[in-house]
KOLDO-161542 format. One record per residue: residue in three letters; x, y, z of N, C-alpha, C, CB in turn. Coordinates in steps of 0.001 Angstrom, whole numbers, plus 500000, padded with zeros to 6 digits. Glycine has a CB too. Example, Ala and Ser with C-alpha at 12.3 -4.5 7.8 and 13.67 -1.06 7.14 Angstrom:
# residues 2
Ala513190494310507800512300495500507800513200496700507800511308495527509046Ser512850497750507080513670498940507140512900500030507870514084499402505725
END
This chain:
# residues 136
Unk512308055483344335512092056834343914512711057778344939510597057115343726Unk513456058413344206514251059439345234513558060906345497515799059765344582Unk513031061787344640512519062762344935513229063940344868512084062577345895Unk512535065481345486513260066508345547514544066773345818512825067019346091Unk515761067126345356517297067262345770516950068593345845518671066772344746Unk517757069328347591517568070275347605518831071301346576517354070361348980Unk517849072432346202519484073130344987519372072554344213521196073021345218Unk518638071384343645518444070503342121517833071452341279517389069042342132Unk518060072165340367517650073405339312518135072585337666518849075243339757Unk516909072676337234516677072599335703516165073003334520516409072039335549Unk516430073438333023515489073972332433515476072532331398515778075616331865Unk514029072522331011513611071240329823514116072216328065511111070761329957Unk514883071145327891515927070930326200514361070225325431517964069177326280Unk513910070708324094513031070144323443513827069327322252512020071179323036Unk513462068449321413513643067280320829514153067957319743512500066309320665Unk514148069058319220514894069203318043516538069823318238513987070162317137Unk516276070325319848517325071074320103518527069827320870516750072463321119Unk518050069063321206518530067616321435519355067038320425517428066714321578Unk518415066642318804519115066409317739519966067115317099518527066161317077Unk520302068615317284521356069310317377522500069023318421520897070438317505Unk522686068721319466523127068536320201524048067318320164522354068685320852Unk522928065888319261523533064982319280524654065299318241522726063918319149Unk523783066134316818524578066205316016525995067013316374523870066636315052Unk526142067781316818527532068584317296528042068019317874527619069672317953Unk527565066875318473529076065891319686529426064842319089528661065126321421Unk528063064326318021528688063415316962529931064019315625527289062851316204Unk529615064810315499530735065598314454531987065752315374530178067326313837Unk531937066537316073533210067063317329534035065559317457532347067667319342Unk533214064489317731533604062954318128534436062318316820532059061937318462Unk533868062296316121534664062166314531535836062502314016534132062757313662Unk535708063675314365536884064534313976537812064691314636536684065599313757Unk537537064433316230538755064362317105539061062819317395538507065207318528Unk538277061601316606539117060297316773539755060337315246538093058726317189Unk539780061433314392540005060918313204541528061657313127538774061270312017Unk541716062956313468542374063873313675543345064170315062541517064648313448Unk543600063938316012543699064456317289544744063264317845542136064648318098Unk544564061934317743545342061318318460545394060950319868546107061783318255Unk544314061076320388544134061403321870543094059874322202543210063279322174Unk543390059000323448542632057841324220541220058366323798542916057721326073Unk540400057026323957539902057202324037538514058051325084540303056603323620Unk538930058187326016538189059159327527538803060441326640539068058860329766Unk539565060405326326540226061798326464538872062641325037542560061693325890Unk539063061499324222538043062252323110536837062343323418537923061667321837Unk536049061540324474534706061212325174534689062707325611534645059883326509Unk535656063220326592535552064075326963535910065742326273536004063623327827Unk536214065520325571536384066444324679535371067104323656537234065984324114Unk534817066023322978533706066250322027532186066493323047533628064745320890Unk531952066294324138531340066553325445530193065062324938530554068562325756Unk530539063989324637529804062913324678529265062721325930530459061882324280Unk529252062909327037529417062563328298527463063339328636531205063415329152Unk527741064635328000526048065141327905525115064316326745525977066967327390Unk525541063287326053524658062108325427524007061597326475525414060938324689Unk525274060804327159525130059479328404524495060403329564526956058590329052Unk523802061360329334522934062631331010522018062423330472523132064632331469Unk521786062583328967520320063187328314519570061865328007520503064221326716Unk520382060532327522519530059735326979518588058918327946520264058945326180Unk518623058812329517517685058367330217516336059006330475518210058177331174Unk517199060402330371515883061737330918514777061562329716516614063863330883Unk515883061560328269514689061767327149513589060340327385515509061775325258Unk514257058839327600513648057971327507512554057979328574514434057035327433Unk512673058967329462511249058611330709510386059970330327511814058618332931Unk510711060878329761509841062095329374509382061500328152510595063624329188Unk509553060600327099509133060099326314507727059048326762510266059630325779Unk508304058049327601507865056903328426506435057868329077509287056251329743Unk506173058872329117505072059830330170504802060855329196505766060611331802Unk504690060745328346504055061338327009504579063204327028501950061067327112Unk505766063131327842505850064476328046506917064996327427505867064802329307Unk507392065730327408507880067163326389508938067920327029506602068378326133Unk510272067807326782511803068265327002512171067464328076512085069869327358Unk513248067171327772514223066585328500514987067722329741515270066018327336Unk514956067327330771515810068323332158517413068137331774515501067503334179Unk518151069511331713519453069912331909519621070531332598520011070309331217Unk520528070043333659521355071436333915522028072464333869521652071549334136Unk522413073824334562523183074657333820524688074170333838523009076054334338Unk524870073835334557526860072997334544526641072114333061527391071279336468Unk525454071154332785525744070643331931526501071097329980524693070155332199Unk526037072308330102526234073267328740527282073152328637525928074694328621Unk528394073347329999530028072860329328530287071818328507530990072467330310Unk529134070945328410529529069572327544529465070026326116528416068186327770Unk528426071026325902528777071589324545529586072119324153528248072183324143Unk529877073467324979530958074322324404532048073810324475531120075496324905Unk532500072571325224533687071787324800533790070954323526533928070935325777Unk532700070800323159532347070006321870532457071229320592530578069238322029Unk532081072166320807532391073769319967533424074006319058532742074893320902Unk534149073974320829535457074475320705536202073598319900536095074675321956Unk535937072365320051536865071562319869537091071427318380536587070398320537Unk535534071557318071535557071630316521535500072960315803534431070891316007Unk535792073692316212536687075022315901538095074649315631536710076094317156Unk538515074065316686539757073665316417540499072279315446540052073600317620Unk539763071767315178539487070442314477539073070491312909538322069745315254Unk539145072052312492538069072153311565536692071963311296538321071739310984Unk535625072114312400534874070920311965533519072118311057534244069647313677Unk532909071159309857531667072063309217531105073068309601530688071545309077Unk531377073734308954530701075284309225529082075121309753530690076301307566Unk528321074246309206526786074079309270526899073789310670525978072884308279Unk527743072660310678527463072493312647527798073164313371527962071531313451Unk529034073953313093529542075355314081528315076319314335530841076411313217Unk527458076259313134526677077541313446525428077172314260526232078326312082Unk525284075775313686524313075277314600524487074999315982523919074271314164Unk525718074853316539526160074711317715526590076001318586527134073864317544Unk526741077046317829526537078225318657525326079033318651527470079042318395Unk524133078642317580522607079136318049522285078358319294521343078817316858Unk522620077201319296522113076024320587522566076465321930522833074378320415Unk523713076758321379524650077204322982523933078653323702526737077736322526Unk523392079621322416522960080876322979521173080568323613523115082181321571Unk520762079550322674519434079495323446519541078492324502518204079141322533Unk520534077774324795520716076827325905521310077844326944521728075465325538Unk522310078885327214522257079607328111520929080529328167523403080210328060Unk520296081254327602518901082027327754517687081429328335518451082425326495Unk517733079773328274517104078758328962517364078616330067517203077748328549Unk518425078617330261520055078708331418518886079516332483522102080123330670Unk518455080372332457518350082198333244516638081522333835518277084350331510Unk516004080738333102514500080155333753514522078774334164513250080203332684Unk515104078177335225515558076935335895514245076608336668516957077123336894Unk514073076022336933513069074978337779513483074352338661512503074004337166Unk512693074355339829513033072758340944513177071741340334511919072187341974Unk514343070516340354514249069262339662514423068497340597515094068982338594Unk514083067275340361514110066141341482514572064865340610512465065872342304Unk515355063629340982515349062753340717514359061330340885516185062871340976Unk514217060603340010513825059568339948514232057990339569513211059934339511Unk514100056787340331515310055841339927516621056475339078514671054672338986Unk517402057617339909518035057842339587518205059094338214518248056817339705Unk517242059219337961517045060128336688516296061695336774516131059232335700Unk517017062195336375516592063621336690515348064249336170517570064449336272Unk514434064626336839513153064852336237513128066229336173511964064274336954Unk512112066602335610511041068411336096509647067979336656510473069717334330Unk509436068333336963507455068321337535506892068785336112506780069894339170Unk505976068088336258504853068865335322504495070323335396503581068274335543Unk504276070694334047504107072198334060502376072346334792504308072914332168Unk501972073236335611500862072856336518499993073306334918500585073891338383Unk499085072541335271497848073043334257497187074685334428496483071926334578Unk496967074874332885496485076038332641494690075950333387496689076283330856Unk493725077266333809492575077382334119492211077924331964492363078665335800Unk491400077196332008490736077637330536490128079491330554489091076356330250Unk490351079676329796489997081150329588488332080953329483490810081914328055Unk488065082354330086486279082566330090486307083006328891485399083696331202
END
């Protein structure tokens, strides 16, 4: 267990905004191996697959601890808007374009309330949100 990284800043992504997420890098991914012509890294990196392979450990141990959003970082959001763009340029469905630029605006506005994050076997955590005192 590794612990506090100093400058480690995160805000927690919730599970529906995730399955958006997957869905826009899975479309972006499609369309630029179907269309584009480009190695394979080159499309990994393009469609921003690369924020799958960040998110899917975090979700599996916030899952694993009965707890609620997955930790991103703010650098990480480029993995979307490269995935966006790309399918802007790619043609890709209007439904996911739009869904991928509501995500992008509440993923930067999330962006602005970061948290201390720390790692664990390697995996990026948040602390627990401290418990509420019950109202009198």
């Amino acid at each position: 267990m590794e612990g506090p990284a100093e400058g480690l800043r995160a805000f927690a992504v919730g599970q529906d905004d995730i399955l958006t997420i997957a869905r826009v890098i899975g479309h972006a991914e499609e369309l630029l191996t179907a269309h584009s012509g480009s190695d394979r890294e080159t499309i990994r990196n393009a469609s921003g697959a690369e924020l799958l392979s960040l998110l899917y450990p975090r979700i599996g141990l916030v899952i694993a601890r009965g707890g609620s959003g997955a930790p991103m970082q703010v650098s990480e959001i480029r993995h979307l808007e490269a995935a966006i763009i790309n399918l802007e340029s790619y043609g890709g469905h209007e439904t996911v374009l739009c869904d991928g630029y509501a995500l992008l605006a509440r993923l930067r506005a999330r962006s602005k309330e970061t948290r201390a994050a720390r790692t664990e076997d390697g995996i990026l955590t948040l602390p627990d949100p401290a418990p509420r005192a019950p109202c009198p």
